[in-house]
C-alpha positions as a printed Julia matrix, in Angstrom:
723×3 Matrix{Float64}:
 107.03   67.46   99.95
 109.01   64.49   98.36
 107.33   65.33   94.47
 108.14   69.04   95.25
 111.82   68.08   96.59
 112.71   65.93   93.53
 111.52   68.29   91.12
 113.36   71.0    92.47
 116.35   69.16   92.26
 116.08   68.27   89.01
 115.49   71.66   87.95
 118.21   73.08   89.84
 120.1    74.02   86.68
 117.43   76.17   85.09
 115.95   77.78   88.28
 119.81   79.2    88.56
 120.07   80.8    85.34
 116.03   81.85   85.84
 117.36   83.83   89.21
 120.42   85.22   87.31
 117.4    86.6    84.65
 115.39   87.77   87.94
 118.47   89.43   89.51
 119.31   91.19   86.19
 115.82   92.3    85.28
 114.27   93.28   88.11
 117.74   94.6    89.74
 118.25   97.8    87.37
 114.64   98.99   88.34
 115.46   98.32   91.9
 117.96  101.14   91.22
 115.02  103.51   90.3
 112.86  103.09   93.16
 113.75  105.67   95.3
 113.0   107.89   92.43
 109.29  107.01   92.43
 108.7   107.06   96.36
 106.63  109.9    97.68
 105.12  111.0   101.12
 104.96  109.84  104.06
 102.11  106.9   103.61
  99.21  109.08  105.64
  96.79  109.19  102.63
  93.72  108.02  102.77
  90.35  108.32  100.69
  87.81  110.07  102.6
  86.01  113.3   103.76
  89.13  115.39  104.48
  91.24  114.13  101.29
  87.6   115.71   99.41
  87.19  119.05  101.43
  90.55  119.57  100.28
  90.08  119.11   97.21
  86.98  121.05   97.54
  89.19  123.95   98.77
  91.65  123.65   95.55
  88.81  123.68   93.32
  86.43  126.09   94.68
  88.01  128.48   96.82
  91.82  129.09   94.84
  93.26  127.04   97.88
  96.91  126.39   96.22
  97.48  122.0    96.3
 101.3   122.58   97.4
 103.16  125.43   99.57
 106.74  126.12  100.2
 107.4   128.33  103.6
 110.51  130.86  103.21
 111.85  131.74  106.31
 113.69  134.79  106.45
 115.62  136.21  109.39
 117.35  139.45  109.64
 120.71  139.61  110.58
 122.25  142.0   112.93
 122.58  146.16  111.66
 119.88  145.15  109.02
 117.15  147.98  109.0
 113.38  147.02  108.73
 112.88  148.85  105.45
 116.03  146.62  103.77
 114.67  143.3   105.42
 111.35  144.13  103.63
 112.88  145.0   100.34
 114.62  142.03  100.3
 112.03  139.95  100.91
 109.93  141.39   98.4
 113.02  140.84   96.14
 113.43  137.26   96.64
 109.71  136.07   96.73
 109.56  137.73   93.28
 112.03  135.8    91.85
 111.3   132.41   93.4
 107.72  132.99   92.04
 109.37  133.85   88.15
 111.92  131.04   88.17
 109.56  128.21   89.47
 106.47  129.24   87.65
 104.46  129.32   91.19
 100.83  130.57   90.96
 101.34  133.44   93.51
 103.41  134.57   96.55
 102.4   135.79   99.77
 105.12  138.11  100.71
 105.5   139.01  104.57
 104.67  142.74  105.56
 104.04  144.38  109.14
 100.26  144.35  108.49
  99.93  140.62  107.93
 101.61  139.46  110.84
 103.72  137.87  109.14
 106.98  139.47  110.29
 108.17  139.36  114.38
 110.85  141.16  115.15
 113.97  139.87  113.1
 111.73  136.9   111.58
 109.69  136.49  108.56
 108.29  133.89  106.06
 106.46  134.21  103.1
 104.96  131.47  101.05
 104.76  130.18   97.82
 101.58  128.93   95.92
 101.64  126.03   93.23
  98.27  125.13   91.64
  99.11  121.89   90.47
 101.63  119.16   91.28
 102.85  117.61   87.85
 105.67  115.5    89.03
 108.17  118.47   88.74
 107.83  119.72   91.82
 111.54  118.52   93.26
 112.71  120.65   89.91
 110.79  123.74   91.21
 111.9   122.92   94.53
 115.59  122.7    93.73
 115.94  126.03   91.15
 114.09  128.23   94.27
 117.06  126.74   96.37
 119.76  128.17   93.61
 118.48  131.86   94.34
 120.21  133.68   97.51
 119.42  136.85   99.16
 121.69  138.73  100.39
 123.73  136.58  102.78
 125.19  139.47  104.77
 122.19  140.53  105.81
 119.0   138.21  105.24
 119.46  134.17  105.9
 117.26  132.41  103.94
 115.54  128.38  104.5
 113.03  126.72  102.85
 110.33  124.06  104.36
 106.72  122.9   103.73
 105.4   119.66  102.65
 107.43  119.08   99.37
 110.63  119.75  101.22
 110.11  117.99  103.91
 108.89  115.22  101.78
 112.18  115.61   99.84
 114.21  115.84  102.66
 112.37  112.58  104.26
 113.15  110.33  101.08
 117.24  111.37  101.44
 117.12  111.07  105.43
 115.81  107.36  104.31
 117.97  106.5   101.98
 120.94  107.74  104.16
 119.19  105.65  106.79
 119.02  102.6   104.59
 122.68  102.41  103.82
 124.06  103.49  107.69
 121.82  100.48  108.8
 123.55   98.07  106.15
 126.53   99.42  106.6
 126.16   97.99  110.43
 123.9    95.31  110.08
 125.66   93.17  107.46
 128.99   93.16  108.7
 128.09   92.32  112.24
 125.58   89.94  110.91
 128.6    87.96  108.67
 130.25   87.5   112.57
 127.59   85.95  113.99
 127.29   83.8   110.41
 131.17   82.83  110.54
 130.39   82.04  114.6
 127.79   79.77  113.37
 129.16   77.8   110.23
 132.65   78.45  111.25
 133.19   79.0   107.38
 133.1    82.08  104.82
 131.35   79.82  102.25
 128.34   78.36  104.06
 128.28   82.31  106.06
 128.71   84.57  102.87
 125.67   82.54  101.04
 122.33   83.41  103.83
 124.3    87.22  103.09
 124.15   86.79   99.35
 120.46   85.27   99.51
 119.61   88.35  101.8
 120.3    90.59   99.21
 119.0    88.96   96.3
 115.65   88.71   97.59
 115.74   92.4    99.04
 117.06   93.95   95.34
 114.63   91.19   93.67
 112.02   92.79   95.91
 112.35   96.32   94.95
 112.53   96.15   91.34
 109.12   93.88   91.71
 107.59   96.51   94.2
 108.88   99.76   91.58
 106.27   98.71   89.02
 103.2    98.93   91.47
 104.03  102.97   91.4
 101.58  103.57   88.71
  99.04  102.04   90.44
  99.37  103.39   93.95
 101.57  106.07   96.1
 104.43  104.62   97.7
 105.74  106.01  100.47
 109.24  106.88  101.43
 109.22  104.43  104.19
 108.8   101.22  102.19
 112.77  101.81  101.58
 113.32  100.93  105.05
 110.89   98.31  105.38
 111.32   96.27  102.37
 115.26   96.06  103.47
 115.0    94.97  107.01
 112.01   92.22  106.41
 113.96   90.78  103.61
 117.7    90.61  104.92
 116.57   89.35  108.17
 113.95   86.73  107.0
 116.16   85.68  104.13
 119.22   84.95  106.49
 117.36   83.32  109.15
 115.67   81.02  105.75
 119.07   80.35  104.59
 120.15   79.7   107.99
 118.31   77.17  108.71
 117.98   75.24  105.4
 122.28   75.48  105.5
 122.39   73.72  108.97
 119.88   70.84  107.9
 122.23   70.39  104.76
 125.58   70.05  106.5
 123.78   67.79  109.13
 122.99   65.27  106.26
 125.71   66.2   103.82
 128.1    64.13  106.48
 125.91   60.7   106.0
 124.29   60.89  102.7
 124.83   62.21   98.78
 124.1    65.27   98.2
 121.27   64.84   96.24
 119.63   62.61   99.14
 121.32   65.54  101.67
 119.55   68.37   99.21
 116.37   66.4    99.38
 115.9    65.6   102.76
 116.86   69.2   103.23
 113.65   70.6   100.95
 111.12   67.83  102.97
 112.12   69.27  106.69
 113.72   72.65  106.42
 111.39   73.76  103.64
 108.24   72.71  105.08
 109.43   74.76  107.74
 110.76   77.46  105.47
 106.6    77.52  103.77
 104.88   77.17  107.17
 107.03   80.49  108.6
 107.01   82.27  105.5
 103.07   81.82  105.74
 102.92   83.27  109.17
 104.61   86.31  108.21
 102.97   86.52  105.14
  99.43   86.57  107.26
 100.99   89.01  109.51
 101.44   91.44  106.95
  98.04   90.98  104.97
  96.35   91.9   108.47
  97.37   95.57  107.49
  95.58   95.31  104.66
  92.41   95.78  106.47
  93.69   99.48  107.17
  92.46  102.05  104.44
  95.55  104.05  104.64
  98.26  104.4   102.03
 101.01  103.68  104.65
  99.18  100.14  105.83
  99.08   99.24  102.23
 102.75  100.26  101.27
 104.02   98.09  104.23
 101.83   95.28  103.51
 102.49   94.98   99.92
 106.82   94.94  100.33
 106.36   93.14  102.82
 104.11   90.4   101.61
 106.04   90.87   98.39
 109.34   90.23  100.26
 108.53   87.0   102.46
 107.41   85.15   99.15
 110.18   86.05   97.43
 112.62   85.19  100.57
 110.27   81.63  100.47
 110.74   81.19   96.6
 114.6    81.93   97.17
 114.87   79.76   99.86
 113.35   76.81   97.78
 114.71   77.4    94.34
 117.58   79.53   94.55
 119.33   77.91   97.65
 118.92   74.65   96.67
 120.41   75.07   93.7
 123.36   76.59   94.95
 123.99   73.68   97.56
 123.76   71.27   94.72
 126.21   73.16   92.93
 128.76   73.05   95.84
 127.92   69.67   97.82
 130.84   68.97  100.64
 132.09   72.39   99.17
 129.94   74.21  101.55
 132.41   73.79  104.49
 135.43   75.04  102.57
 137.41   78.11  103.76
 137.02   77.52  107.43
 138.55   79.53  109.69
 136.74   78.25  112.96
 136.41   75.37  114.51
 132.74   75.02  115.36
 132.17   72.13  117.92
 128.0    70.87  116.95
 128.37   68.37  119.53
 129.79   70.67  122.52
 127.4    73.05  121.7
 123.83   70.84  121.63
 125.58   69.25  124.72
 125.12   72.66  126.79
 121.76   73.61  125.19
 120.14   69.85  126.09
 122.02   70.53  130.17
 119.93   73.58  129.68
 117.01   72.69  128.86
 117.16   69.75  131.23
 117.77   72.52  133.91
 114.52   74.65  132.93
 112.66   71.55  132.66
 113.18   70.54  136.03
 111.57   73.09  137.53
 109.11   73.99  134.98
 106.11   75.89  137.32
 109.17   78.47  138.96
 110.63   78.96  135.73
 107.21   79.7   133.9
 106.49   82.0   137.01
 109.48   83.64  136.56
 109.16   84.69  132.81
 105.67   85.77  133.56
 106.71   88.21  136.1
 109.46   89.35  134.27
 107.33   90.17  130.92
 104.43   91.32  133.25
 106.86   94.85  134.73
 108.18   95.31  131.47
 104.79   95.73  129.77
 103.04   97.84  132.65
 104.11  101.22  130.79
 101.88  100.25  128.12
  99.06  102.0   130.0
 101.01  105.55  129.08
 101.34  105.2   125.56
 100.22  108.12  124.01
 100.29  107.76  119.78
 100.87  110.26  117.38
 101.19  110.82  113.87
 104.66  111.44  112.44
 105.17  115.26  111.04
 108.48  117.0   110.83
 109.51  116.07  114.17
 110.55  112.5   112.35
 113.27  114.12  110.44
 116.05  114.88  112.12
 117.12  118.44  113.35
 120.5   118.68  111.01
 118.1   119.22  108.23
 117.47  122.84  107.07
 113.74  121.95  106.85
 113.47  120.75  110.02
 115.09  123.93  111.42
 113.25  126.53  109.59
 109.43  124.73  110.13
 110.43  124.66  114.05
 111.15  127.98  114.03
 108.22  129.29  111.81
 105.84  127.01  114.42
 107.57  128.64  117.54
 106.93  132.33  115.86
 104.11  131.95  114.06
 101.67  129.38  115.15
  99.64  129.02  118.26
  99.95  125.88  119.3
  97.06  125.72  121.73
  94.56  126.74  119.17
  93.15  124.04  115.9
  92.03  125.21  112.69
  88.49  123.25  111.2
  87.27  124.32  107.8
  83.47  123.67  106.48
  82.13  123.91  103.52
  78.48  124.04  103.27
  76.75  122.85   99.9
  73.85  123.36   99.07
  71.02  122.39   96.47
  70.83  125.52   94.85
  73.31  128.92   94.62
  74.1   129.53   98.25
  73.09  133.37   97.79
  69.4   132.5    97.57
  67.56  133.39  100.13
  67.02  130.15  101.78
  70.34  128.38  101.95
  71.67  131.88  102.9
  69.27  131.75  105.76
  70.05  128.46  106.92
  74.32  129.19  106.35
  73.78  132.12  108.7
  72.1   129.82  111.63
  74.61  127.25  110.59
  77.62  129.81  111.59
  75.43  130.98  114.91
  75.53  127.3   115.92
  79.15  126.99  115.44
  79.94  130.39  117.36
  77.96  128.7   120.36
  79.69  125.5   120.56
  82.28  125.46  123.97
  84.88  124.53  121.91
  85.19  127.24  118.87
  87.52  130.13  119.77
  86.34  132.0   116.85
  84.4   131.58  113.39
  85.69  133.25  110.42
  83.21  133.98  106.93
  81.26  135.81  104.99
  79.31  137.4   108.11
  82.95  138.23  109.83
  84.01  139.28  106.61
  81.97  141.64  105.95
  80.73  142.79  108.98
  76.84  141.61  109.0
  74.93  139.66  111.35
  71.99  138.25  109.27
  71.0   136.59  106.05
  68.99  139.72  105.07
  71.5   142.13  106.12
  74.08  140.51  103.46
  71.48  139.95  100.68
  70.39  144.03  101.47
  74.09  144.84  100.75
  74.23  143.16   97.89
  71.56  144.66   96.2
  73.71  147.84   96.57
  75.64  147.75   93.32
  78.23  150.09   94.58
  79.09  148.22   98.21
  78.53  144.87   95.64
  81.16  145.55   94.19
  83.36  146.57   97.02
  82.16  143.28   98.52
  82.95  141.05   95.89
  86.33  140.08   97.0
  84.86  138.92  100.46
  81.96  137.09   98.96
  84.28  135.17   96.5
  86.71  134.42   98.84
  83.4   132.38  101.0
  80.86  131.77   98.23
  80.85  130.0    95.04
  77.73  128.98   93.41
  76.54  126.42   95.52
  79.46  126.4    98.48
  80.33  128.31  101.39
  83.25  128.06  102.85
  83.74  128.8   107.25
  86.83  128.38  109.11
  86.52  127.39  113.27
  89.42  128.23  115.14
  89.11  125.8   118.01
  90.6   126.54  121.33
  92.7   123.27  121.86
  95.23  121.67  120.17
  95.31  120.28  117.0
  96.48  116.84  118.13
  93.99  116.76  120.9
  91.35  114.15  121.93
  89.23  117.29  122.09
  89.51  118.47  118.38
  89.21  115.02  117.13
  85.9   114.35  118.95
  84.69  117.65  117.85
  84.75  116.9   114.0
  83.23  113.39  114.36
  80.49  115.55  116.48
  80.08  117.71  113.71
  80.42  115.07  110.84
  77.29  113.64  112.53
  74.97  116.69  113.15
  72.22  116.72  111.01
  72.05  119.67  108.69
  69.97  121.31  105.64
  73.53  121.32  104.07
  75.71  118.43  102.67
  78.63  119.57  105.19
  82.5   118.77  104.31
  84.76  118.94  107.07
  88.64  119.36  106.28
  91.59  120.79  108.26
  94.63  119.07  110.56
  92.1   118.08  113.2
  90.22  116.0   110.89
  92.54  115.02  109.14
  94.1   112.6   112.67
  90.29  111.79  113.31
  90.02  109.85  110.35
  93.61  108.71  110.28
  93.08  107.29  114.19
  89.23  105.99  113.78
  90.45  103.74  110.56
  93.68  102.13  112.54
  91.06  101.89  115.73
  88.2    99.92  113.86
  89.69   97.91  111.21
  92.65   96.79  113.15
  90.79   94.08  115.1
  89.82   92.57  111.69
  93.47   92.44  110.71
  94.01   90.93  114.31
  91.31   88.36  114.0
  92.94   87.33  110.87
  96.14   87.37  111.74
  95.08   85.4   115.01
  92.96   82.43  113.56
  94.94   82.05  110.01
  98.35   81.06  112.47
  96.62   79.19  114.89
  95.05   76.94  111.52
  98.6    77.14  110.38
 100.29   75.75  113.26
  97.91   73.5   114.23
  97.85   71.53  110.7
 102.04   71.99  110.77
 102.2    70.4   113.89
  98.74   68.23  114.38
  98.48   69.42  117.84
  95.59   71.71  119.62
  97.16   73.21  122.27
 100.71   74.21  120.72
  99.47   76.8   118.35
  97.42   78.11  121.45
 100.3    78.56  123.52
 102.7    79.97  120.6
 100.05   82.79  119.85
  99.48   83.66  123.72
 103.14   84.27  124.34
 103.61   86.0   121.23
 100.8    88.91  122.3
 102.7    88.79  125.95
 105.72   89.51  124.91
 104.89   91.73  122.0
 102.93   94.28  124.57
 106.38   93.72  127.34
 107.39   95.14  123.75
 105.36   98.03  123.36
 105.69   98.61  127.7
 109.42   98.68  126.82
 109.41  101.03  123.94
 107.26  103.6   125.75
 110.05  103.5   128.82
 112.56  103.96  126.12
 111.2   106.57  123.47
 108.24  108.3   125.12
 110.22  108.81  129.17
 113.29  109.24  127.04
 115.47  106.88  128.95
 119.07  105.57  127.85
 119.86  108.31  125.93
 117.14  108.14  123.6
 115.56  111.11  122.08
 112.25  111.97  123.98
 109.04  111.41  122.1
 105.68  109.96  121.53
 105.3   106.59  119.86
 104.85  106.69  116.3
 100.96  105.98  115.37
 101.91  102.68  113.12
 104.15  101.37  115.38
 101.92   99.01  117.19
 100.46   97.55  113.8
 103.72   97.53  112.16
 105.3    95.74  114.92
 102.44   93.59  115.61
 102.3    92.66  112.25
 105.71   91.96  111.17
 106.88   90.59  114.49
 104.17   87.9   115.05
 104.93   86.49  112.2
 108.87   86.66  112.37
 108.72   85.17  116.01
 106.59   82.44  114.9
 109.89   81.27  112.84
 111.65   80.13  115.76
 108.23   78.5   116.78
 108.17   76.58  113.85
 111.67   75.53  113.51
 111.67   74.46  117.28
 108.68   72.7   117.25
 109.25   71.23  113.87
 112.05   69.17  115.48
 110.55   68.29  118.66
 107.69   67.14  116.51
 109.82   64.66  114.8
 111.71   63.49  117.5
 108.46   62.97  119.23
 107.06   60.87  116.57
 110.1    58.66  116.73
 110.27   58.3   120.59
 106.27   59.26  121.41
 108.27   60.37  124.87
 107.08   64.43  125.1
 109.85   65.27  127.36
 112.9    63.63  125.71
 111.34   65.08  122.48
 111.28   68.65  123.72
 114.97   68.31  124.92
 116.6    67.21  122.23
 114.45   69.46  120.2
 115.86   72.29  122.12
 119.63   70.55  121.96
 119.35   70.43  118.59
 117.71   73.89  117.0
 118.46   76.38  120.06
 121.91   77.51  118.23
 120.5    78.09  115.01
 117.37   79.93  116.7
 120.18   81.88  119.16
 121.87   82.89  115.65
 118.87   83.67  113.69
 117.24   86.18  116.29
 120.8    87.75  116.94
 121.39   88.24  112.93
 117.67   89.46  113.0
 118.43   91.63  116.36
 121.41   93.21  114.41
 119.58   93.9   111.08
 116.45   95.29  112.42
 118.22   96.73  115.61
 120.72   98.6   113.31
 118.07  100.77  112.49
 118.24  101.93  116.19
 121.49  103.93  114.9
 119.32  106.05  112.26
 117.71  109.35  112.5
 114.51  109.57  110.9
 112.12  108.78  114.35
 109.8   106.3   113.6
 112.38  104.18  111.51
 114.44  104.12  114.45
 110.96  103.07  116.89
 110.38  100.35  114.47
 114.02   99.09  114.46
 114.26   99.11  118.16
 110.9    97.31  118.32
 111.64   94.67  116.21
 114.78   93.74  117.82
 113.6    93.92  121.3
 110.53   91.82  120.53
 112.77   89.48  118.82
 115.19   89.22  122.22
 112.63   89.01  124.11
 111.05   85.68  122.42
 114.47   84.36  121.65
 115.22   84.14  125.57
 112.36   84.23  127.81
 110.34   82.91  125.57
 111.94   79.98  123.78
 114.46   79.43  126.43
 112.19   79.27  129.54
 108.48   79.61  128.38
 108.56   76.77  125.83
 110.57   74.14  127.78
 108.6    74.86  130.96
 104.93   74.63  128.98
 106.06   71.45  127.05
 106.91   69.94  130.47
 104.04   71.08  132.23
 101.65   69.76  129.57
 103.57   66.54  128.72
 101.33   64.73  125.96
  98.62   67.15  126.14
 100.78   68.88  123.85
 100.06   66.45  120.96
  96.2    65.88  122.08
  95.21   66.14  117.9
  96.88   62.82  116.99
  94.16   60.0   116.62
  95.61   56.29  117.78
  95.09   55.01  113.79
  97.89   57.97  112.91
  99.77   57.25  115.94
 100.17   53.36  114.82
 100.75   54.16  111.25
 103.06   57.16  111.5
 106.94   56.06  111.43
 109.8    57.87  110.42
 109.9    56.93  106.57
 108.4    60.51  105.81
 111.73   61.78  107.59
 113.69   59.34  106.48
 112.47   59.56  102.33
């Protein structure tokens, strides 16, 4: 670290006016990411992304719907609802060049009472549907006497990307301010508080206009516009943090270039060995197949090493620039010595007891993560955007109406080797659809033998050779067959979200068959979805698991420390997840009632581990050198706790606030993830670190530090700390 110290320094000049070209440059396309953001992440390549494709191409299944829903005010009669329907579905068809309409009429069920919706068919998706979307939204029926709404996937999706971006600036608009406080609490002064702030948000606009130009490349989802944000403010800050505390502690003895140096060789190797942890934490998503896993893996890995390569080049710089300058503008007094004076009486407290303070914390993270046995995991739909939203409102109603929730639709489409009305594949289609009709689970098959009315192979081909019911036919048979496919729709008699539906496509996916057999439809659709997360997660685990331990161990040159850093890190990340469960899925203080987003536990998992592991680092970085100048374990972990614990209390509250500010939005899962991160972050900033650490270090005394050899021990001296 000394070469890399002294050449940062001497470059300080040039990496300054290289960040003020990085700021500039990648800043204005920062500005047009929202504009390239799309979905919500739950793509992935597979059988049900291909039926449905399948279904586009071969059976005039339209890629993108809009849902009108009409409803019929009071004195309206039924034949000037209808007419106005007709009206309006006409028009939105003309004026956004839709492939067809399916307008609502008595016969198609798809009027009830004062209720309708029709929908509105688009072949294609060129990247104009938000135009489409918003000139259908200029039309108006008649508001007197027909209200009109819109909803389906592109307005939803719409709708998501503003609720996010509405999100994103009600959490900054709370985070930052409160997080400048606890900054001003800590330094005492608006220089050395405003610059972890201004860091913060260099790295996070740096971030997006590097992340805009992957958009070509892959889909990004909406919700990398909430994760990019709070990864980057809060790592940045707690960086800056606690690189800004190391300077003013040597600023007061030495120049500043020795100050700025000594700086880079402590709080930077700390600075690289967190930022690594993170960095693994996030790559462990990678192992995930789905677009969502990606997104959140690539901000977010893009994010830590930029906050890293800010910390390193950009910050130094700056502190060069202002030397003893940094503590100008104070406007409190900030007492270092009264305050490591209370945190070593501490820690001498916890240490004296260390077995009943350890028993303690383990009882105490033990209840909080017994609801963990309840969670129940779904994918976010609608229900993540909130209920002001006309979308929102209009698909809730159309599902209440319309849909039977207690039934699942499962499309199949047969191919086969040669045109499927040959006698053989026909014959072998038709025992096909028998075997579906008999399984417990299908509530009803629809196809060409519903269709038209026959029960057997023969019986169809025998009608076909009929020119004259041929013909009357044709419209069945083409809306089933073509050339080599057959398409059949199982209504199954559960829900769509069920265990039961998702066990009955992988049952199906697996039967043997004469046919190649694609599966689509909502029930496979979460199959896949869940089966990915459930069997490549463990690699990302394993990953994440063995790349920190190797991390920590070679940071810190001890065995057992790593060990015990990554067991209370998975104890009090699933108190986490026992915690969020009580909160969101029993609906307790307040909180709206529902089940835990699907990513959570990954996202959580994957950014958390790594964040917490910050405080590990910078705590055990300074008990590590203390210990190597007094080889005495517990005076080491004392003042190693005297020393860091108010910088680590005033990183994980700035971290609390950013992330937890997210608790205040409205779009669900942002708000899950928010509240997750900033409990799991409270959690290891007090029980853990406060009582767990001091407690353990006690308890093992120089067991901790079991990987030094007695050559190192002789020859290691403080002149590395010291240089």
């Amino acid at each position: 670290m000394n070469k890399v110290a002294n050449a940062l320094y001497a470059g300080r000049k040039f990496l300054l006016i290289l960040w003020i070209i990085l700021i500039v440059g990648f800043g204005f396309y920062a500005a047009k990411l929202p504009s390239v953001l799309g979905g919500n992440g739950f793509e992935m390549k597979g059988m049900y992304k291909d039926t449905e494709q399948l279904l586009v191409d071969k059976f005039d299944v339209s890629e993108a719907q809009i849902i009108v829903l009409f409803e019929k005010k009071d004195g309206v009669s039924d034949s000037k609802f209808q007419q106005t329907i007709a009206q309006y579905m006409q028009k939105a068809k003309d004026k956004s060049d839709a492939s067809k309409v399916d307008i609502p009429t008595a016969s198609n069920k798809m009027i009830k009472g004062s209720t309708a919706y029709g929908i509105i068919h688009f072949n294609h998706d060129d990247g104009t549907m938000d135009k489409r979307v918003e000139k259908i939204r200029t039309l108006s029926a008649d508001e007197k006497e027909v209200s009109v709404k819109l909803t389906g996937g592109p307005i939803i999706e719409k709708d998501m990307n503003t609720a996010s971006q509405a999100d994103l600036a009600k959490a900054e608009a709370i985070g930052i301010p409160v997080a400048l406080v606890v900054l001003l609490l800590a330094f005492g002064g608006v220089v050395a508080a405003a610059i972890p702030l201004m860091i913060g948000i260099v790295t996070v606009v740096t971030t997006m206009g590097f992340v805009y130009f992957f958009h070509p490349y892959t889909e990004l989802s909406i919700f990398i516009l909430n994760v990019i944000p709070m990864i980057g403010l809060a790592l940045s800050i707690d960086f800056a943090l606690l690189f800004i505390n190391r300077f003013k502690e040597e600023i007061q003895t030495k120049s500043v270039e020795q100050a700025i140096k000594i700086t880079i060789q402590t709080a930077g190797r700390s600075v690289i060995f967190s930022g690594l942890c993170v960095f693994i934490g996030l790559a462990g998503m990678l192992f995930i197949q789905v677009d969502i896993f990606q997104n959140v893996a690539l901000g977010g890995m893009a994010v830590v090493f930029i906050a890293v390569f800010s910390a390193l080049t950009l910050l130094p710089s700056i502190l060069a620039i202002l030397g003893t300058r940094i503590n100008r503008l104070r406007i409190l007094k900030v007492s270092e010595q009264g305050g490591q004076s209370r945190w070593r009486s501490f820690a001498t407290f916890v240490m004296k007891k260390p077995v009943t303070m350890t028993i303690v914390s383990l009882i105490i993270l033990l209840v909080a993560l017994i609801p963990v046995r309840d969670m129940h995991l779904e994918i976010p739909s609608s229900e993540a955007l909130p209920t002001k939203y006309e979308s929102r409102q209009a698909f809730d109603t159309y599902n209440d109406t319309f849909i039977n929730k207690n039934t699942a639709d499962v499309y199949f489409v047969l191919e086969a080797k040669q045109d499927m009305l040959n006698k053989k594949p026909l014959t072998n289609a038709f025992t096909f659809i028998k075997q579906l009709k008999e399984d417990s689970l299908v509530k009803q098959v629809d196809s060409i033998s519903t269709a038209l009315n026959v029960k057997s192979s023969d019986q169809l081909q025998a009608m076909l050779e009929n020119p004259q019911i041929s013909a009357q036919a044709k419209p069945a048979v083409d809306s089933f067959i073509n050339g080599h496919y057959m398409l059949i729709k199982a209504t199954l008699d559960t829900d769509q979200n069920s265990d039961e539906a998702k066990d009955f496509v992988r049952k199906w996916k697996d039967k043997r068959s004469l046919f190649t057999v694609h599966i689509g439809g909502y029930p496979k659709f979460e199959q896949e979805i869940f089966d990915e997360i459930y069997e490549k997660a463990p690699y990302g685990l394993a990953l994440v698991l063995f790349s920190t331990y190797v991390i920590l161990m070679i940071a810190f040159r001890s065995v057992l420390i790593p060990l015990k850093a990554i067991i209370m890190n998975i104890l009090s990340l699933t108190a986490t997840f026992g915690l969020l469960v009580w909160l969101f899925q029993n609906g307790h203080l307040g909180l709206t009632q529902s089940n835990i987003a699907l990513v959570l536990p990954v996202f959580v998992f994957g950014l958390v581990f790594g964040l917490s592991m910050d405080y590990e680092v910078f705590l055990i970085s300074r008990i590590h050198e203390v210990y190597h100048q007094t080889r005495d374990n517990n005076v080491a972990t004392v003042e190693g706790l005297a020393s860091t614990s108010k910088i680590i209390t005033s990183a994980a509250l700035i971290m609390i606030v950013i992330t937890g500010a997210f608790a205040f939005t409205d779009v669900t899962p942002v708000k899950q993830m928010g509240v997750g991160i900033a409990l799991a972050i409270f959690i290891d900033a007090t029980i853990v670190r406060m009582l767990l650490v001091p407690s353990l270090m006690k308890l093992l005394g120089d067991a901790n530090w079991w990987f030094f050899t007695k050559k190192r021990d002789k020859s290691s001296s403080n002149e590395q700390l010291k240089s």
